[in-house]
C-alpha positions as CSV (number, residue, x, y, z in Angstrom):
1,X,0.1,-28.9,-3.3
2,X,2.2,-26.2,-2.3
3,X,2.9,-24.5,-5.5
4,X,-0.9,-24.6,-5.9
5,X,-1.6,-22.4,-2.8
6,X,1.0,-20.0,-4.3
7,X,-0.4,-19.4,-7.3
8,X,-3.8,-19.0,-6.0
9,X,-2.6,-16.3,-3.2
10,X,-0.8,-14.3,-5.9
11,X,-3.8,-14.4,-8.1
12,X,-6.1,-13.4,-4.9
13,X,-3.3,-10.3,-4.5
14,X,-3.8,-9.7,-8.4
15,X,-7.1,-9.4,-8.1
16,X,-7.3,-7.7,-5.1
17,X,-4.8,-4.9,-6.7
18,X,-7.1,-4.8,-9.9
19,X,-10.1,-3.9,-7.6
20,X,-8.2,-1.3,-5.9
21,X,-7.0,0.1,-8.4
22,X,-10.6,0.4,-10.6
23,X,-11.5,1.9,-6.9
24,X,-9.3,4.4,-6.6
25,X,-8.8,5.3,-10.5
26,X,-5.2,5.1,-9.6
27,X,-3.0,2.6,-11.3
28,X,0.6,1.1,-11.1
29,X,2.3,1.3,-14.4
30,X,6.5,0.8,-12.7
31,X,8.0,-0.3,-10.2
32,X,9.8,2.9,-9.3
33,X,10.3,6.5,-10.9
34,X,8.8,9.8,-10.7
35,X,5.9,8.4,-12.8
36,X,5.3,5.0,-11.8
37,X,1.6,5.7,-11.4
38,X,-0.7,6.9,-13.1
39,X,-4.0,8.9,-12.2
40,X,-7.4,8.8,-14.1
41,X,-9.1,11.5,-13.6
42,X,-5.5,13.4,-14.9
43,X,-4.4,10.9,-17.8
44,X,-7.4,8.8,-18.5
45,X,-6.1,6.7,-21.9
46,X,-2.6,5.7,-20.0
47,X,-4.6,4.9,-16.7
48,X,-7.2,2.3,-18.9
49,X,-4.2,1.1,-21.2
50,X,-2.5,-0.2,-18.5
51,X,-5.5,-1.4,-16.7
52,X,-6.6,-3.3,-19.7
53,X,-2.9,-5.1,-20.0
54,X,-2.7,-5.7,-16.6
55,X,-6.3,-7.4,-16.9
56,X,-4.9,-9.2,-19.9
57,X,-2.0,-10.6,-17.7
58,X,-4.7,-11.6,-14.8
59,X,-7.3,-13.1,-16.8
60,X,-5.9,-14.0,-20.1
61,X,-2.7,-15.8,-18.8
62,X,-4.6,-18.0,-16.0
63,X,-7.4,-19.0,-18.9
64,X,-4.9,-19.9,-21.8
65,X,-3.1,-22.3,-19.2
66,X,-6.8,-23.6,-18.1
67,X,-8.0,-24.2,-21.8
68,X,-4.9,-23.7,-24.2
């Protein structure tokens, strides 16, 4: 049961990042760097290219293990 409440918090943090970051229009593409984010208003292809693999990773992963 334990790894089970695990996965659901990180998913619930996932989430919660994705819906910040749509917020905000400012996205986390690194962990560290002078250009670890990235800024939509500034660079708008980067900022939706990495919000559209990070939504890949969050929804797509979770579903395949679901139904795959």
């Amino acid at each position: 049961m334990t790894p089970t409440i695990a996965f659901s918090l990180l998913y619930a943090m996932g989430l919660l990042t994705f819906s910040i970051e749509l917020w905000t229009g400012i996205a986390v593409k690194g962990w560290s760097g002078d250009q670890a984010l990235v800024h939509r208003d500034r660079h708008p292809g980067p900022y939706w290219f990495v919000m559209a693999l990070q939504m890949v990773v969050l929804f797509g992963i979770p579903a395949y293990q679901i139904w795959g």
